[in-house]
SERO-4910 file (N, C-alpha, C, O; in steps of 0.05 Angstrom, whole numbers):
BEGIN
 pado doro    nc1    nc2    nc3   cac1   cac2   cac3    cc1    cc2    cc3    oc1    oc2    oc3
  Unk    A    336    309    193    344    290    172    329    263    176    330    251    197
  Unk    A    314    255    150    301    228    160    316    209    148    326    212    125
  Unk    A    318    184    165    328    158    156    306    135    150    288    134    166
  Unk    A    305    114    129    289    100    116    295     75    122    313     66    107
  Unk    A    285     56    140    293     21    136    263     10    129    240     16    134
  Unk    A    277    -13    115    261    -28    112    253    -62    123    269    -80    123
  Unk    A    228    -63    131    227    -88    146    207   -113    137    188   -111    121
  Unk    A    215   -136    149    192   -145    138    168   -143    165    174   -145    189
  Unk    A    144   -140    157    118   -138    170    124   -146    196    129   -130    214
  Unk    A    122   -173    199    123   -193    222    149   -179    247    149   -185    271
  Unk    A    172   -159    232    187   -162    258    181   -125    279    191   -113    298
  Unk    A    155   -117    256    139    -93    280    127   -100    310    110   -117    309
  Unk    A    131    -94    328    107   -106    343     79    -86    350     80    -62    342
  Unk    A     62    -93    359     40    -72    364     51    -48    369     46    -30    353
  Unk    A     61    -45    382     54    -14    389     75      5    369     76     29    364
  Unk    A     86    -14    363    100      9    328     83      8    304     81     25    287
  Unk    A     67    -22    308     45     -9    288     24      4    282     12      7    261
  Unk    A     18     16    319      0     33    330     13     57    318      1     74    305
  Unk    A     31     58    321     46     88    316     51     87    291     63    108    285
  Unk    A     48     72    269     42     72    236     17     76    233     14     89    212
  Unk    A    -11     69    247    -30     68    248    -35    106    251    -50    119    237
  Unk    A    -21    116    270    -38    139    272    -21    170    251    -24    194    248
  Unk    A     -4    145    241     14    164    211    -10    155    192    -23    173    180
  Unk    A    -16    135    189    -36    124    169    -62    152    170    -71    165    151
  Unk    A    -68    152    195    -97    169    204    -91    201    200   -107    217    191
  Unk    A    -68    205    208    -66    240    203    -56    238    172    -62    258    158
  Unk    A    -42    221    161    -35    230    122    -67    232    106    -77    250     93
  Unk    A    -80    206    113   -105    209    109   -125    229    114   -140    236     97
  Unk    A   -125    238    137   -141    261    141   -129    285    134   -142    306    138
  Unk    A   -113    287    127   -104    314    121    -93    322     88    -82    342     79
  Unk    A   -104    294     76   -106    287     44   -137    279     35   -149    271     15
  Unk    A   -140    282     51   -174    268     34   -199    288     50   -199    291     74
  Unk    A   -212    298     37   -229    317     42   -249    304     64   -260    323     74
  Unk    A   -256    285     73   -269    272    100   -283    274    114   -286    299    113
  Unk    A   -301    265    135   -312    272    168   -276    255    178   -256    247    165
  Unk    A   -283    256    204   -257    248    223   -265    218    217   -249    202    210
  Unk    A   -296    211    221   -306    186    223   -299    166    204   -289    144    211
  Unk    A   -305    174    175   -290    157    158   -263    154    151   -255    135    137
  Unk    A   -251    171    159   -219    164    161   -210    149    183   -188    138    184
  Unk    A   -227    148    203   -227    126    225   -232    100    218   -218     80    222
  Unk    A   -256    102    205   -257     75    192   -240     58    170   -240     34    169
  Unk    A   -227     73    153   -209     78    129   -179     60    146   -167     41    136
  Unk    A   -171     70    170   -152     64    182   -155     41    209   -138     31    224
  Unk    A   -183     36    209   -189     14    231   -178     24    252   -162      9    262
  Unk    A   -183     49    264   -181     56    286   -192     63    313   -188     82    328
  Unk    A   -211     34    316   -208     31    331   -220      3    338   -238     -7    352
  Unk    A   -195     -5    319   -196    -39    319   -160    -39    318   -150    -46    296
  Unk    A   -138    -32    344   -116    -36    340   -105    -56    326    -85    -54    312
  Unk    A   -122    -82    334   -108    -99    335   -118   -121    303   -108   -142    295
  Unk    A   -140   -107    293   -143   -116    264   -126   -105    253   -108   -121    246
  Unk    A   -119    -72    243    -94    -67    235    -70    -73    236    -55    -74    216
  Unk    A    -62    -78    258    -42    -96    263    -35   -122    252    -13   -128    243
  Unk    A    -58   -136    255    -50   -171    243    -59   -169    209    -52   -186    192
  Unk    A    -74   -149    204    -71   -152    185    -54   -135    161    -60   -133    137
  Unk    A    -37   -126    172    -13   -113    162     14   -131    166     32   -132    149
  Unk    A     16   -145    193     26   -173    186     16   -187    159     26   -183    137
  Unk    A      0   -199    163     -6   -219    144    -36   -211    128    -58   -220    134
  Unk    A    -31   -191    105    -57   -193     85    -75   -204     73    -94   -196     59
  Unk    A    -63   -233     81    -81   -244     62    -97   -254     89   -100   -278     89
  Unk    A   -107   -241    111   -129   -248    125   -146   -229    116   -163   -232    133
  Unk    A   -155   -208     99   -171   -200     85   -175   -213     58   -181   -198     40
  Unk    A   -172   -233     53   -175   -247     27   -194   -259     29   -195   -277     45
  Unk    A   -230   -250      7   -243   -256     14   -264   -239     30   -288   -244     35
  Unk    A   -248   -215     36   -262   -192     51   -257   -171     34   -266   -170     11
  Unk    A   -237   -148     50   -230   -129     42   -213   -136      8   -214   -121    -11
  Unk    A   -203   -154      8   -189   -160    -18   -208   -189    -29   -219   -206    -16
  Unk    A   -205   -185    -58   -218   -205    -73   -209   -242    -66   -188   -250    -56
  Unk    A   -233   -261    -76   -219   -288    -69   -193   -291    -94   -188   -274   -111
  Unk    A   -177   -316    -92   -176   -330   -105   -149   -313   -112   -140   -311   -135
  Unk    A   -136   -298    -87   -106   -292    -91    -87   -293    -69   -100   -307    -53
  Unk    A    -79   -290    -64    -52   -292    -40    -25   -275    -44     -9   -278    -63
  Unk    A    -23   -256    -22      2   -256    -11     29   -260     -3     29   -278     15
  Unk    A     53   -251     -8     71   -261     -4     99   -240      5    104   -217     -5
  Unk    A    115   -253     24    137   -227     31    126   -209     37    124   -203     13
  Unk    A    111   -186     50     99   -167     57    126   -148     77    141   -154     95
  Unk    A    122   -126     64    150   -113     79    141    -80     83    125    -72     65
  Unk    A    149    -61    104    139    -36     96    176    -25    118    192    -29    136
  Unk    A    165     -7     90    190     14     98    183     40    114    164     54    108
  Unk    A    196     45    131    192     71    158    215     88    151    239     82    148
  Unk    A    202    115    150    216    138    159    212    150    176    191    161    180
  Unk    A    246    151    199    242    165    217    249    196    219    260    209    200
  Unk    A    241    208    244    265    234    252    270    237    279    253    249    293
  Unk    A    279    233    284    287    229    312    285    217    336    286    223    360
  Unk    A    279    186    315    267    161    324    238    166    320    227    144    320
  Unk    A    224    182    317    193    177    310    186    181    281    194    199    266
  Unk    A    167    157    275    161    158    250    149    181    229    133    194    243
  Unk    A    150    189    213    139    204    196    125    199    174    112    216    161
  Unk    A    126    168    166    122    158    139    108    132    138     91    128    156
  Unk    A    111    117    124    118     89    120    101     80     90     81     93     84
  Unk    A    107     61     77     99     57     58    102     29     59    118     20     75
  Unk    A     87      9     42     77    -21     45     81    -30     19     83    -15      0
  Unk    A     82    -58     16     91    -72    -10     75   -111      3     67   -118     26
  Unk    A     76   -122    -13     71   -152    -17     69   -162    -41     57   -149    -58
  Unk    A     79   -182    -45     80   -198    -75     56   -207    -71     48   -215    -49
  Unk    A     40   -206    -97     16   -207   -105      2   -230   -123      8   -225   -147
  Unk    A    -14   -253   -122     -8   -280   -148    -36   -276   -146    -44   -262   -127
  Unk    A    -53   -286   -163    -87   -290   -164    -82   -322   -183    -62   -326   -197
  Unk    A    -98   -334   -181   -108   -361   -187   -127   -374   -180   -138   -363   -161
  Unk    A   -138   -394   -187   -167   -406   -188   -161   -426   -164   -180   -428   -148
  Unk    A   -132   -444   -156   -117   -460   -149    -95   -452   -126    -87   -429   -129
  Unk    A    -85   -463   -107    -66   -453    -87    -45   -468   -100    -25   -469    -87
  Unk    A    -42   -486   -133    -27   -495   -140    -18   -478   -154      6   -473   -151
  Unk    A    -33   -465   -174    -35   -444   -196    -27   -421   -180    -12   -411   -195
  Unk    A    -27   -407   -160    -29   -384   -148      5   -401   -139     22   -386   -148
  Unk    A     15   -420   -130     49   -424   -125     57   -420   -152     73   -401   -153
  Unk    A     53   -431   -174     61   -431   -187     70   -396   -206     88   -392   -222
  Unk    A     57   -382   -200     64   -358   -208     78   -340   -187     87   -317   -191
  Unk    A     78   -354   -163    102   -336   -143    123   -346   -154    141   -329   -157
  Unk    A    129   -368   -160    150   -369   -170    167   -358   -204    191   -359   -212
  Unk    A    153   -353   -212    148   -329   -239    149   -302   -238    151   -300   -213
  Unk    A    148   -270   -251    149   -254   -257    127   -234   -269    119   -211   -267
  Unk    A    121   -262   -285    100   -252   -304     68   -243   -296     55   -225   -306
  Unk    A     61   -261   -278     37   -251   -258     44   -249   -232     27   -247   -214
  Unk    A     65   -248   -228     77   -237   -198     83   -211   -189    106   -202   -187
  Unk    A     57   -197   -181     59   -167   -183     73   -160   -153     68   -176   -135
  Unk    A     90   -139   -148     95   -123   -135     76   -106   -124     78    -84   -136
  Unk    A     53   -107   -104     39    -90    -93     40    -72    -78     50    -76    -56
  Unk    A     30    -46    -85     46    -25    -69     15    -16    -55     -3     -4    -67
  Unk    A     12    -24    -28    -16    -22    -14    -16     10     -5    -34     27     -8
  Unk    A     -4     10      0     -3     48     17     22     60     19     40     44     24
  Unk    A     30     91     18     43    105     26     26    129     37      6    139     26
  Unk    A     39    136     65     25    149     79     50    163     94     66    152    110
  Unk    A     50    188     86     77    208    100     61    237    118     41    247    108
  Unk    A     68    244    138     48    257    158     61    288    142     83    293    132
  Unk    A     37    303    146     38    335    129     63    341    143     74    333    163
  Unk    A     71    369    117     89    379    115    115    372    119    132    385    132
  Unk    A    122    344    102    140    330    107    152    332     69    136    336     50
  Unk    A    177    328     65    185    336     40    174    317     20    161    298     27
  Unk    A    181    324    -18    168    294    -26    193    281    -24    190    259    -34
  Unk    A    217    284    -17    243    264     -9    232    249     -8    229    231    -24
  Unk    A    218    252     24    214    228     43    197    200     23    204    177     18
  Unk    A    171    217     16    160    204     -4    172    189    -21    162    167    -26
  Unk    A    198    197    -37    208    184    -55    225    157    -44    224    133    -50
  Unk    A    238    171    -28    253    151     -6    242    122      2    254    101     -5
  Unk    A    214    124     22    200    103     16    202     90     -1    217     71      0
  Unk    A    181     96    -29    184     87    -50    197     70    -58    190     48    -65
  Unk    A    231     84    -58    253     62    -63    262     44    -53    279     30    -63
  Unk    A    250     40    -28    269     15    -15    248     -8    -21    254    -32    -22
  Unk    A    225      4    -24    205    -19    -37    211    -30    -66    210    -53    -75
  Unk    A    216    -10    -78    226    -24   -116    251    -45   -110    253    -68   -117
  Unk    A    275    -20    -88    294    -38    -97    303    -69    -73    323    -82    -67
  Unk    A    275    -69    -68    272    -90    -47    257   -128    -72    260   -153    -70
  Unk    A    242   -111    -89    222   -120   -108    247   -139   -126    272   -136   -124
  Unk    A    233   -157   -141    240   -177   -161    241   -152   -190    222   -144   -202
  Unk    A    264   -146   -194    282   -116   -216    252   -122   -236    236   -104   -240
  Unk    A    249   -150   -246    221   -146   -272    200   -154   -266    187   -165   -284
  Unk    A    188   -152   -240    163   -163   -242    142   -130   -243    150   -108   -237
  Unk    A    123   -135   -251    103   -113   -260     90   -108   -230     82   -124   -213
  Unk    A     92    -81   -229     82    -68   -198     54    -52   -197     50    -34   -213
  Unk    A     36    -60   -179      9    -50   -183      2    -25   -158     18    -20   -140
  Unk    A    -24    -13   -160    -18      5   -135    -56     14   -140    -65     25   -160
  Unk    A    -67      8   -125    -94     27   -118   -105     50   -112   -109     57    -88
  Unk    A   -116     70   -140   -128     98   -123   -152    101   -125   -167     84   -135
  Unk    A   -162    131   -115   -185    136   -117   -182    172   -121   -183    189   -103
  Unk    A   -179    174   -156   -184    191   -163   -205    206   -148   -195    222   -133
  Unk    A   -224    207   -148   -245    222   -140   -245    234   -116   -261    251   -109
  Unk    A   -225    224   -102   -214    235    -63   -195    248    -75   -197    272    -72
  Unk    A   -170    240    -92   -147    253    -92   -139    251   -118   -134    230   -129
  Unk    A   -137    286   -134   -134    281   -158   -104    283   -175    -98    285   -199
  Unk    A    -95    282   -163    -55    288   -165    -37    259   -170    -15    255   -179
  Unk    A    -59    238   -157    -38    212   -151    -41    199   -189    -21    191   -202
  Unk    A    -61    199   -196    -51    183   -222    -43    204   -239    -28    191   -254
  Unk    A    -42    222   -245    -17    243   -262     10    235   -246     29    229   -261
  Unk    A     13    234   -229     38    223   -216     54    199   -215     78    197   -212
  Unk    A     34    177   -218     32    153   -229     44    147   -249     63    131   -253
  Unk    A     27    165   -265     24    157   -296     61    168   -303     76    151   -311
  Unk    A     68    189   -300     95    191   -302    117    173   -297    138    170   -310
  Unk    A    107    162   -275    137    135   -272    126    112   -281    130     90   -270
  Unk    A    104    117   -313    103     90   -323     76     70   -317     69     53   -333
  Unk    A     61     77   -291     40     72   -290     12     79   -315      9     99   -329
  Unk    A     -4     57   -314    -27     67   -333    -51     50   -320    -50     27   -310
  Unk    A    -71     66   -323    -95     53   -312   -109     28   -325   -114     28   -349
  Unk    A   -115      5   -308   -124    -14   -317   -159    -32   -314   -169    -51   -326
  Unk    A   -165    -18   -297   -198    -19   -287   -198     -6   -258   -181      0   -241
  Unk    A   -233     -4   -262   -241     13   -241   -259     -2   -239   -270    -11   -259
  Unk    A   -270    -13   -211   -284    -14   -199   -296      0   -170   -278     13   -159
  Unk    A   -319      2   -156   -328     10   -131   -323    -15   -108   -323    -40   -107
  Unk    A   -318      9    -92   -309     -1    -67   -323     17    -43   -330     40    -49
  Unk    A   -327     10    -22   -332     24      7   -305     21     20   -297      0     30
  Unk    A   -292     42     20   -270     37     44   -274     69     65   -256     83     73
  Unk    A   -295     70     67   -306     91     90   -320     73    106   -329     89    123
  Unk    A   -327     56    111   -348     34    126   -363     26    106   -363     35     84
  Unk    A   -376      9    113   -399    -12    100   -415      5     96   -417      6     71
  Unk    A   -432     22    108   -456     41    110   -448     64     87   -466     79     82
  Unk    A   -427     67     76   -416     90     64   -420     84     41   -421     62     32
  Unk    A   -422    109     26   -424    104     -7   -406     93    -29   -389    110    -33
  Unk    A   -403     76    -42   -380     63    -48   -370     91    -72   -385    109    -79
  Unk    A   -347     89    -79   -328    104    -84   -311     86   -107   -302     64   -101
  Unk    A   -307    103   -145   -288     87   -159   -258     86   -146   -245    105   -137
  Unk    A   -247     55   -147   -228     48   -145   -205     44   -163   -202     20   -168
  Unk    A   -188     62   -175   -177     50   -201   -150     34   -200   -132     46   -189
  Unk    A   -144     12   -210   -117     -5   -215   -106      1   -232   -109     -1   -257
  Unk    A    -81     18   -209    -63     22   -239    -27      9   -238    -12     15   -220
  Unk    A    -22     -6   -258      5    -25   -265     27     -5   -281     22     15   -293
  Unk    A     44    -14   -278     68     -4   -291     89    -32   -299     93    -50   -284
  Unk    A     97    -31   -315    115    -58   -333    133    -85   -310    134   -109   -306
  Unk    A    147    -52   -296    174    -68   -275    175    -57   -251    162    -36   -247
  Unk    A    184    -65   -237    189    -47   -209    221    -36   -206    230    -25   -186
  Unk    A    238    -43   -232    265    -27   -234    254      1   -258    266     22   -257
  Unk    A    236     -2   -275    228     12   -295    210     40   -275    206     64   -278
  Unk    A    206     28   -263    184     55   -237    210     68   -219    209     91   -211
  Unk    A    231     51   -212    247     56   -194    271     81   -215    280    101   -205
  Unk    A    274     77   -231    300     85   -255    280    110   -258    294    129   -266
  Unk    A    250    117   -255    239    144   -263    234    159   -237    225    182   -239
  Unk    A    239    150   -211    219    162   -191    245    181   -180    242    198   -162
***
């Protein structure tokens, strides 16, 4: 029987988020068609301690791995265990973009461009879609009931997630390329896809 809490980022310490780190590396490799190598890279493994801080705090890829001219906020990921060891975990952060760190406060404090970001779910094989769902929920019902919730795929690795998506309300909103196999790797479409609310995703899942 698995149990689901949810936390905020900051109260993991390393070596539990080593042990999310290597749930991150086997859901991945055992979902995405791969070498071992780019799923290594995919998961920064073997940079513990970049994954780490920056799963604390995201917006130290702002600018890098994520675009300028947005910021982070509340960052929380929910764990499923079984028998005290993880199986799961799934990630969330409130999301603002602005030209301004005045403009970018000013919409954390709003709805309307204050997305709910859902960065990853990653559940280790042959685990039920409960678990999956489970996750999920403690992130919606952790979320602001109307703010609009966004989530990143890549059709072209995995073709199941936006039909799945698209059911609880999600719809695609641009695609762009990305490298998230290493720098050297061929970049790969990225698609953004939103859904209205994060109680409207939660009331279908």
């Amino acid at each position: 029987m698995s149990e689901v809490t949810l936390y905020n980022t900051a109260a993991l310490d390393r070596g539990e988020w080593h042990e999310l780190q290597t749930v991150a590396r086997d859901a991945f490799g055992a979902s995405l068609d791969r070498p071992q190598a780019e799923i290594d890279e995919l998961v920064a493994w073997h940079d513990h301690d970049l994954f780490y801080a920056t799963h604390v705090d995201p917006n130290l890829q702002v600018g890098g791995r994520y675009t300028d001219n947005q910021s982070f906020s509340k960052p929380r990921v929910a764990v499923a265990t079984n028998g005290g060891k993880p199986i799961g975990f799934a990630y969330s952060a409130h999301n603002v973009s602005g030209p301004t760190e005045l403009a970018r406060f000013g919409r954390r404090l709003s709805v309307v461009k204050n997305y709910l970001w859902i960065r990853n779910v990653c559940v280790l094989p042959g685990q039920s879609e409960e678990v999956t769902r489970d996750l999920g929920a403690a992130l919606l019902r952790d979320a602001i009931p109307f703010q609009p919730v966004t989530a990143y795929i890549w059709p072209g690795e995995n073709d199941t997630l936006q039909p799945r998506l698209e059911k609880l309300g999600f719809t695609a909103t641009g695609t762009e390329p990305v490298k998230v196999f290493g720098k050297d790797s061929d970049p790969i479409d990225q698609v953004r896809m939103q859904a209205r609310t994060a109680a409207g995703v939660l009331k279908k899942l």
